[in-house]
C-alpha positions as CSV (number, residue, x, y, z in Angstrom):
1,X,-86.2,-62.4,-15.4
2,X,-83.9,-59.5,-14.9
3,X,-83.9,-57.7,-11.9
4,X,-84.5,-53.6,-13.0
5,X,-82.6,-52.3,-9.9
6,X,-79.0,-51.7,-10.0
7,X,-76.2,-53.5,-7.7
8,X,-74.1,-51.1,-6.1
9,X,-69.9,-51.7,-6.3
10,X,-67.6,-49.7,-4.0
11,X,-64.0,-49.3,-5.8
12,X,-61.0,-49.0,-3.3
13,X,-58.4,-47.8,-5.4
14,X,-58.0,-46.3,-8.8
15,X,-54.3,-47.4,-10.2
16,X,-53.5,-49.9,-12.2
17,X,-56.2,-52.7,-11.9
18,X,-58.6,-50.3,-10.5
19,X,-59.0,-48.0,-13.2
20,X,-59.3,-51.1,-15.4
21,X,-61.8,-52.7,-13.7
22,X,-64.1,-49.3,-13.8
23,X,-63.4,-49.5,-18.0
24,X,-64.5,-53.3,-18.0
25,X,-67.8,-52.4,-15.5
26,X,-68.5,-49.6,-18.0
27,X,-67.4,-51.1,-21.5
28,X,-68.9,-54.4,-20.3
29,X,-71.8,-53.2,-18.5
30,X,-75.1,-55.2,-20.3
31,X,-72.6,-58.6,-20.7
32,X,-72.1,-58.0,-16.8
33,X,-75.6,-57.5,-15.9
34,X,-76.9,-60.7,-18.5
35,X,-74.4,-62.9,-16.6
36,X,-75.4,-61.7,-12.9
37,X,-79.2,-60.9,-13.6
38,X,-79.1,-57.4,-12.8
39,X,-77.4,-54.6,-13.6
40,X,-74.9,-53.3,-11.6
41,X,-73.5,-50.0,-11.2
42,X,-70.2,-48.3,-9.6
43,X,-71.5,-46.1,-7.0
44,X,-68.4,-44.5,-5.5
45,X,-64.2,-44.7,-6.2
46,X,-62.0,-44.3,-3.2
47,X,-58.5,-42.6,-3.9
48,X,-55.9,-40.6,-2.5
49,X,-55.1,-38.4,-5.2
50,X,-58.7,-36.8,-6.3
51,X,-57.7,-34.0,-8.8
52,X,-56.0,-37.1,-10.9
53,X,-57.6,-37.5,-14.3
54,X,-59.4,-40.7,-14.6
55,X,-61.0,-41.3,-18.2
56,X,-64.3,-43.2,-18.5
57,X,-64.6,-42.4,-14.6
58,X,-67.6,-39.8,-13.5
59,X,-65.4,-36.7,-11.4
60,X,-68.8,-37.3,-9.4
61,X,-67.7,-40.9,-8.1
62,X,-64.5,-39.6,-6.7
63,X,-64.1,-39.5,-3.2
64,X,-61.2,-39.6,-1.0
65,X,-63.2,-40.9,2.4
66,X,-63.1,-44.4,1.7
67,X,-64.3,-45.1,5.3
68,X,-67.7,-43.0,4.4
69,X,-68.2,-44.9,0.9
70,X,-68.0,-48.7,2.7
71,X,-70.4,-47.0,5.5
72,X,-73.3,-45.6,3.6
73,X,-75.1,-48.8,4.1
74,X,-76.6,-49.2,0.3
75,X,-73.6,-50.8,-1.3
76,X,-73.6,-54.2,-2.0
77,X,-69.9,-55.3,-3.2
78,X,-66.8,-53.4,-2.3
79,X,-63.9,-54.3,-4.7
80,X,-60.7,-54.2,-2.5
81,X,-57.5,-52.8,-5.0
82,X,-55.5,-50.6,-2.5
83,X,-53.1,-53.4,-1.5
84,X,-51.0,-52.7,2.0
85,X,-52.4,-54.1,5.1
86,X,-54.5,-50.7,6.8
87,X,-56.4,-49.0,6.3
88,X,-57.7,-52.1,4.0
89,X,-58.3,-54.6,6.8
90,X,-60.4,-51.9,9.2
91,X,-62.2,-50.8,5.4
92,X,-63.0,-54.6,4.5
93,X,-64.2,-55.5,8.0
94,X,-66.2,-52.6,7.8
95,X,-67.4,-53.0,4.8
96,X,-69.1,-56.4,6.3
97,X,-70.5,-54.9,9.2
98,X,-72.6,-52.6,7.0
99,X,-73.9,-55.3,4.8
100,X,-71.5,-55.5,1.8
101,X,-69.8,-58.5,0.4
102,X,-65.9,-58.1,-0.6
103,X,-63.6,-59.1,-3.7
104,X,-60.3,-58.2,-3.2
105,X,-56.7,-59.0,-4.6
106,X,-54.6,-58.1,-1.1
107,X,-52.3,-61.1,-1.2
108,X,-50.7,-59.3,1.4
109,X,-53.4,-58.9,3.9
110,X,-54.8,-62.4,3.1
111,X,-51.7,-64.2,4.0
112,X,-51.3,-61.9,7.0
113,X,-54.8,-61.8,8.4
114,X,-57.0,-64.3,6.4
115,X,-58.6,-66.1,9.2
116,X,-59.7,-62.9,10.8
117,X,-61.3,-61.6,7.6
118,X,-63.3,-64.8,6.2
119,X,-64.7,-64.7,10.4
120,X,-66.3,-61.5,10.2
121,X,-67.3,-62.4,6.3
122,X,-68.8,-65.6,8.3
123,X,-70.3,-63.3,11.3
124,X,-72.2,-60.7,8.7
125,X,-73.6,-63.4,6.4
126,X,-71.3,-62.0,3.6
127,X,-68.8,-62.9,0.4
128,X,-64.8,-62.7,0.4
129,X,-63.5,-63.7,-2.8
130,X,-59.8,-63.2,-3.8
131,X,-58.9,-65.1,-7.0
132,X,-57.0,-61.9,-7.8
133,X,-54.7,-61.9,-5.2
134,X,-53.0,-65.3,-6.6
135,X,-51.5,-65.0,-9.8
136,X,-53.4,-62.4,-11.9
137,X,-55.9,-64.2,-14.6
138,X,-55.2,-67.6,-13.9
139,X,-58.2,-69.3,-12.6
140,X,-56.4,-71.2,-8.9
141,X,-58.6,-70.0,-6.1
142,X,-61.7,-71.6,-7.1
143,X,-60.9,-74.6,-8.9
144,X,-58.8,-75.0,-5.2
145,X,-61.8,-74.2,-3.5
146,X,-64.4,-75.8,-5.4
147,X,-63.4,-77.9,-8.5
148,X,-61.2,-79.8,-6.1
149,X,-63.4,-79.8,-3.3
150,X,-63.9,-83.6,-3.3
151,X,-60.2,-84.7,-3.9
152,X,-57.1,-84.6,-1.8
153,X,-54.4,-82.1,-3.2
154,X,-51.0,-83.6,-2.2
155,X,-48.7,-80.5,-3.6
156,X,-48.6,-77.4,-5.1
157,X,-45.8,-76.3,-7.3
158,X,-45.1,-73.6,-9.1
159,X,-44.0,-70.1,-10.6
160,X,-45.9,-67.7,-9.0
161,X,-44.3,-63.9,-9.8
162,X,-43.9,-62.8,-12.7
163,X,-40.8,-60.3,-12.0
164,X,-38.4,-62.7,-11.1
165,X,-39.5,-65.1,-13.3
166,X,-38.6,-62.7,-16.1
167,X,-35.7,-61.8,-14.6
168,X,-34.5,-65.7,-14.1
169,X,-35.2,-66.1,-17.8
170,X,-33.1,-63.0,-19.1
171,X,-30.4,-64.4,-17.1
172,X,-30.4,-68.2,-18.6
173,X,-31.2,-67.0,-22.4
174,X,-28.9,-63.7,-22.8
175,X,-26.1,-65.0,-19.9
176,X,-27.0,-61.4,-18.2
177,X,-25.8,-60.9,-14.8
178,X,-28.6,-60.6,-11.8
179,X,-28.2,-56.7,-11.9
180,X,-28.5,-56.4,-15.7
181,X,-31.7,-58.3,-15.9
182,X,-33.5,-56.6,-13.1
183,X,-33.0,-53.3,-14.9
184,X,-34.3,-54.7,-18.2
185,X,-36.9,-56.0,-15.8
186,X,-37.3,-52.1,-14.3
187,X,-37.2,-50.9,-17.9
188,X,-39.9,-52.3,-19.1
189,X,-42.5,-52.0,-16.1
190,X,-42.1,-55.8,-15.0
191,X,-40.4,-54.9,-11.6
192,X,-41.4,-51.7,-9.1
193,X,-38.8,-48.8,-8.2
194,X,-38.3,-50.6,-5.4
195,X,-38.4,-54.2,-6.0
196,X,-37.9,-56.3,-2.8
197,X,-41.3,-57.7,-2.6
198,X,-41.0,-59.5,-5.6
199,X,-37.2,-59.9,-5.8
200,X,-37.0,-61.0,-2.0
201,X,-39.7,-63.8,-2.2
202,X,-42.3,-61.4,-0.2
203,X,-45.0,-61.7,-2.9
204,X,-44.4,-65.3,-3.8
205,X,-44.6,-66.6,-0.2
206,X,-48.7,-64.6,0.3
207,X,-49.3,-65.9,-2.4
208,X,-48.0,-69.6,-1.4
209,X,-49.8,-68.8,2.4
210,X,-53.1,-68.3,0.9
211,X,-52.7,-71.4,-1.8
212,X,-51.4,-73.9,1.2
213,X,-54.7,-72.7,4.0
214,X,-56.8,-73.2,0.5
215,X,-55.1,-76.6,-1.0
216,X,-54.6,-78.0,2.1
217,X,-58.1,-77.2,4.1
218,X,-55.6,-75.3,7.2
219,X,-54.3,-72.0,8.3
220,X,-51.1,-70.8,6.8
221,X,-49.9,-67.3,7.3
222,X,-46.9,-65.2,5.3
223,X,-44.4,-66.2,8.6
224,X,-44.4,-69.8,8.4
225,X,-43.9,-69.5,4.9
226,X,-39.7,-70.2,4.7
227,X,-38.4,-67.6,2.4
228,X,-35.6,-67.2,0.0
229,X,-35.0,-64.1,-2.9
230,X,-33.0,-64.3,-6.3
231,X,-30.8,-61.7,-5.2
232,X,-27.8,-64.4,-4.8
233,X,-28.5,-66.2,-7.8
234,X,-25.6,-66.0,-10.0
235,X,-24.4,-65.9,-14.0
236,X,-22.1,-69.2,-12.8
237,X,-25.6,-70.8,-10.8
238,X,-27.4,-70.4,-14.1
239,X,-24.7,-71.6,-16.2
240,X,-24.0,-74.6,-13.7
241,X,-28.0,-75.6,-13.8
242,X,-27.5,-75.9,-17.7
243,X,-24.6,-78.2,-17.7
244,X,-26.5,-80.6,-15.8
245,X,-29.9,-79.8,-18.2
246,X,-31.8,-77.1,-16.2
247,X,-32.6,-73.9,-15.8
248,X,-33.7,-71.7,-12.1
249,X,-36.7,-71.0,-11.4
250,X,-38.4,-69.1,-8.1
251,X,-40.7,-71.7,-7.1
252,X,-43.2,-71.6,-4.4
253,X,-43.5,-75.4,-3.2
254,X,-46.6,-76.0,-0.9
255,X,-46.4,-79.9,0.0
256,X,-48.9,-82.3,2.5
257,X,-46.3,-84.7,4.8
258,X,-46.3,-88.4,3.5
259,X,-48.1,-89.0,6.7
260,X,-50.8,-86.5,6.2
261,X,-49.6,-85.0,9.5
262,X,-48.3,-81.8,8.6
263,X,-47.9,-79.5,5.7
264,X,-45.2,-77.6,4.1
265,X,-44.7,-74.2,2.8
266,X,-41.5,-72.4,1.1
267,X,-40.4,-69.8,-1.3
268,X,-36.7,-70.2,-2.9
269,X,-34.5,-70.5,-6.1
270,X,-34.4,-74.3,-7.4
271,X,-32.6,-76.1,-10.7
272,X,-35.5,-78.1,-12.7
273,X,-34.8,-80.0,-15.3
274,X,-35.5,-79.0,-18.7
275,X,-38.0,-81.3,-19.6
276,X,-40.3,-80.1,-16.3
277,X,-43.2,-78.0,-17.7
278,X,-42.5,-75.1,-15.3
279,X,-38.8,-75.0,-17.2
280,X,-40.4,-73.7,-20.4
281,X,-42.6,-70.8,-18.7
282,X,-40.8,-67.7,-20.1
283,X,-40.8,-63.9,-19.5
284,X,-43.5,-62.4,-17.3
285,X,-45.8,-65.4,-17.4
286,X,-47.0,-67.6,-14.4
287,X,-47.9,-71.5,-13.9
288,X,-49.0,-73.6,-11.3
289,X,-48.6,-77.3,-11.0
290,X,-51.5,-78.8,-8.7
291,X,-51.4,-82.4,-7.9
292,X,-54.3,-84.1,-6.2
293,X,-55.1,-87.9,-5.2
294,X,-58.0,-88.5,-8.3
295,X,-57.3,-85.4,-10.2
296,X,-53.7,-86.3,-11.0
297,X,-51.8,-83.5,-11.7
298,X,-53.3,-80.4,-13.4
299,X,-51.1,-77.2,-14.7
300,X,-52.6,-73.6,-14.7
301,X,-50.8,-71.3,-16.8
302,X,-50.9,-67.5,-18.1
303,X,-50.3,-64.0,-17.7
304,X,-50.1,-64.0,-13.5
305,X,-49.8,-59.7,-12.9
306,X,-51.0,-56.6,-15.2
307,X,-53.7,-54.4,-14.9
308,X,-56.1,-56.1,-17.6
309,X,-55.7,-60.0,-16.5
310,X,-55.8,-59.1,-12.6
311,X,-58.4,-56.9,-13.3
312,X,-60.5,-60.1,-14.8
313,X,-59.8,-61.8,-12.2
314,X,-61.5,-59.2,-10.0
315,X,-64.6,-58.6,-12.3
316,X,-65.3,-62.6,-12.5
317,X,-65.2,-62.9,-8.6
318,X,-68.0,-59.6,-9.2
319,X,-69.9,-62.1,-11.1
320,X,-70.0,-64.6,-8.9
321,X,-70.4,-62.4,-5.4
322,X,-73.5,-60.8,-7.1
323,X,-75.2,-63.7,-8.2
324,X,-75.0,-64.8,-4.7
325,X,-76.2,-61.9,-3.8
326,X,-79.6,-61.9,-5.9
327,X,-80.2,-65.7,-4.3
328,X,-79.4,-64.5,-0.8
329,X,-76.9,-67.1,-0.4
330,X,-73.1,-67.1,0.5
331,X,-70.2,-68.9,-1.5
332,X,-67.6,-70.8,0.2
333,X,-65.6,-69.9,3.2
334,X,-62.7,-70.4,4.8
335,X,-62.0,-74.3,5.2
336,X,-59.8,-74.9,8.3
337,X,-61.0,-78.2,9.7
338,X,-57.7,-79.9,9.3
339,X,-55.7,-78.0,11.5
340,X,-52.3,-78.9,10.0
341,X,-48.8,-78.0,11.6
342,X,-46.4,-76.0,9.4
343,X,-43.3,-77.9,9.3
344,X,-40.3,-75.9,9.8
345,X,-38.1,-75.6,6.5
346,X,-34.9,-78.1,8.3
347,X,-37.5,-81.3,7.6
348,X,-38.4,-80.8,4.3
349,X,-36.3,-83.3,2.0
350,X,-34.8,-82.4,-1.4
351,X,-31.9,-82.6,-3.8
352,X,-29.0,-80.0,-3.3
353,X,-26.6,-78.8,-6.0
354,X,-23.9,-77.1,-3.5
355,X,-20.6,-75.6,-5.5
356,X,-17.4,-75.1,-3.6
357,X,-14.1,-73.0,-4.0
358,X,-11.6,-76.0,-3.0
359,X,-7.6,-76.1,-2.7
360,X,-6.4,-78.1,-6.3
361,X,-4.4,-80.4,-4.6
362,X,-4.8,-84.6,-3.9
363,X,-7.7,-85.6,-1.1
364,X,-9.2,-82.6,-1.4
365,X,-12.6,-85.0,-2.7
366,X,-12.1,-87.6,-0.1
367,X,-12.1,-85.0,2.8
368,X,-15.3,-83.5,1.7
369,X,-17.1,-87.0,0.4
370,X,-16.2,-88.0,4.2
371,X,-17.7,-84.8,5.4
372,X,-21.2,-85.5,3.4
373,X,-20.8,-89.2,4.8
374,X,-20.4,-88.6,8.2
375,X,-23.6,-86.1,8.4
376,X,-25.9,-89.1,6.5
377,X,-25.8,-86.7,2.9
378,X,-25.8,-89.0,0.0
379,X,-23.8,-88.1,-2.9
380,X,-25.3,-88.1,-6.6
381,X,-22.8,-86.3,-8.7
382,X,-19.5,-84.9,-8.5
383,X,-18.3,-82.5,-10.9
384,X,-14.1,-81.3,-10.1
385,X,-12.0,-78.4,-12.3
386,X,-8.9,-77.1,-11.2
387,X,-6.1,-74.4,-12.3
388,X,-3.6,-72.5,-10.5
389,X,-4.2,-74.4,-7.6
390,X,-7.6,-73.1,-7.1
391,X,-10.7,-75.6,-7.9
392,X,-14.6,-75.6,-8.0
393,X,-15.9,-78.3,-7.0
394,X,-20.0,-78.8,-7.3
395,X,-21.8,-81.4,-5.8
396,X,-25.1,-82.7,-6.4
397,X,-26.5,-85.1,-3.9
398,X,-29.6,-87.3,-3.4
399,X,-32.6,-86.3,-1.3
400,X,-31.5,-84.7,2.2
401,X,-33.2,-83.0,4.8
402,X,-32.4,-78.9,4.9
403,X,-31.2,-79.5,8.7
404,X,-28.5,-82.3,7.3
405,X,-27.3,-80.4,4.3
406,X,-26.8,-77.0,6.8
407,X,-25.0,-79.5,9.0
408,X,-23.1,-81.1,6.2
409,X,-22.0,-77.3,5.2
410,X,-20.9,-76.2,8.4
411,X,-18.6,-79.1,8.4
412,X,-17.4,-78.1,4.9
413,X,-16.7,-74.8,6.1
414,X,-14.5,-75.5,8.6
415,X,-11.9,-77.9,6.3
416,X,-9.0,-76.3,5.5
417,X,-9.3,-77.2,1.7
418,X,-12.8,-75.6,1.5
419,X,-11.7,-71.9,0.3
420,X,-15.3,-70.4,0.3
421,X,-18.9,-71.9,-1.0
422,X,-20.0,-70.3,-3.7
423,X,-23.5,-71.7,-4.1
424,X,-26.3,-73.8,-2.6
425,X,-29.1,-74.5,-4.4
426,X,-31.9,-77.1,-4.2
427,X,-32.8,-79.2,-7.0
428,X,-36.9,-79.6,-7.8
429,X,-38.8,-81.5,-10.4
430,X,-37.6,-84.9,-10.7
């Protein structure tokens, strides 16, 4: 039996995913309340820019005191699009003391300041659900939380922004330079005016915090997240990945210690091979690689930013918060019990592809094969072309720590032979 009397959403924010998630409440409205058991109805829109037209929104609903709209005590969800860190932290605490429930899609503030929030979610008795805040559509956060809440997840791999994973693939399929492809990536609304969140790795490592405390049943926060852009990434690092069969790829690699003592969190460019699923992920799109004990491993794949799939992201957390809501119950929390230590990025072990400007002369590989010997760096592959008496030589080695390689470069660096290097990269996937 339906229940006659309305729930009440609070929107913060009106741009992009906002405004669609007020179309979808509206357009959607009987589906919504069939599905939840009552109808629910959006009693108030927070913005900063009230004379704004906003079609399908009631002028009526507009306010620009969003402290007032989470405080008038009869609203039961507040939806949480504003982004930033304040005033959204003081609005969604807020929001709980005066008896509402919170969906949100701050990555930012959730890899900041997560613990803090799901506490005084915990204190008030209410819902915080964020499925939006980690790549757009794709269903992650709950099959993490719940689907998977019996197994043991091992590793989470994956392409997590969609920017620089457009960017990454203009500049392997046209040969573009980094610059060229981040203004095809302006031009067509893929990256910001300003795009260091996503170009620097700021994005991809909240979103990589919050999926680590999640997969891994500890807290991770934005700062132990190691970080690395694609700003550096070159035409000769993509070519070089494709002589040896791969492509690059901004991956955000979240990883539980072979002893189950610690955990492992990083943002960076990495070579994977052509054959790996993640190499064929093209344009805009998103996919995540989740590998647990009994599950095996399980991909997760689609449109990961946009104002329609983050916005259905938002409207099926709704769902779920108001059904809860209706039983009087609560859905899951935050899951810390664990109480992993972050490894620092110099003991996680991978495969580097370094490339060096060298002298063209005789013993120039010998010098540096000794180098990579004498700091315990196994070698894979060694690829040597010289003219002029200038050379590039690139070097792909086994499995290393990040302290040894460092080590192994500063060596490098100091041989008179060594003119420059050009590139370091790590090699994922295999």
């Amino acid at each position: 039996m339906m229940r006659t009397r309305p729930l009440k959403v609070a929107l913060l924010g009106c741009g992009v995913v906002g405004s669609e998630v007020a179309r979808i409440m509206t357009t959607h409205a009987d589906d919504l309340a069939a599905r939840i058991g009552a109808p629910v109805e959006l009693a108030g829109v927070a913005v900063r820019r009230p004379c704004k037209v906003r079609e399908g929104i009631d002028p009526a609903l507009i306010t620009t005191d969003a402290t007032a709209l989470v405080k008038r005590g009869d609203i039961d969800v507040v939806i949480e699009v504003i982004g930033g860190i304040e005033p959204a932290r003081t609005l969604i605490t807020t929001a709980f003391e005066h008896g509402a429930s919170v969906v949100s899609a701050n990555k930012a503030l959730l890899a900041e300041d997560g613990a803090a929030l799901h506490a005084a979610a915990e204190q008030h008795g209410r819902d915080l659900y964020y499925e939006a805040a980690v790549a757009g559509a794709i269903p992650l956060v709950r099959p993490l939380r719940e689907s998977l809440a019996g197994d043991k997840v091992n590793r989470v791999l994956g392409i997590v922004n969609g920017t620089t994973n457009f960017i990454l693939d203009k500049m392997d399929t046209s040969g573009a330079g980094y610059s060229e492809a981040l203004d095809e990536a302006t031009a067509l609304g893929y990256a910001e005016a300003d795009p260091t969140a996503d170009v620097e790795g700021f994005d991809a490592a909240a979103k990589a915090a919050i999926l680590a405390g999640i997969a891994f049943h500890t807290r991770v926060r934005i700062g132990d997240v190691h970080r690395e852009g694609i700003t550096e990434v070159t035409a000769a690092d993509i070519a070089s990945a494709r002589r040896m069969g791969c492509t690059v790829k901004l991956l955000a690699i979240c990883e539980r210690a072979a002893d189950g003592q610690s955990v492992t969190a990083r943002v960076h460019p990495a070579m994977i091979p052509l054959s790996h699923p993640l190499a064929s992920v093209r344009e805009a799109y998103n996919a995540v690689f989740v590998e647990a004990e009994a599950a095996g491993q399980l991909m997760f794949y689609g449109p990961g930013a946009g104002g329609s799939p983050t916005a259905s992201a938002v409207l099926g957390d709704l769902v779920a918060v108001c059904r809860n809501k209706l039983n009087e119950a609560t859905g899951p929390g935050e899951s810390a019990y664990t109480r992993l230590p972050v490894s620092p990025m110099g003991d996680v072990v991978t495969r580097y592809h370094i490339s060096l400007d060298v002298a063209d002369k005789p013993g120039v590989l010998a010098q540096v094969a000794t180098v990579f010997a004498e700091k315990g760096v196994s070698i894979d592959t060694v690829r040597q072309q010289g003219k002029d008496g200038e050379a590039s030589l690139v070097v792909v080695t086994h499995r290393a720590s990040d302290a040894a390689l460092s080590a192994t470069v500063e060596a490098l660096r100091k041989l008179d032979t060594v003119r420059g290097v050009a590139s370091i990269m790590r090699v994922e996937g295999e």
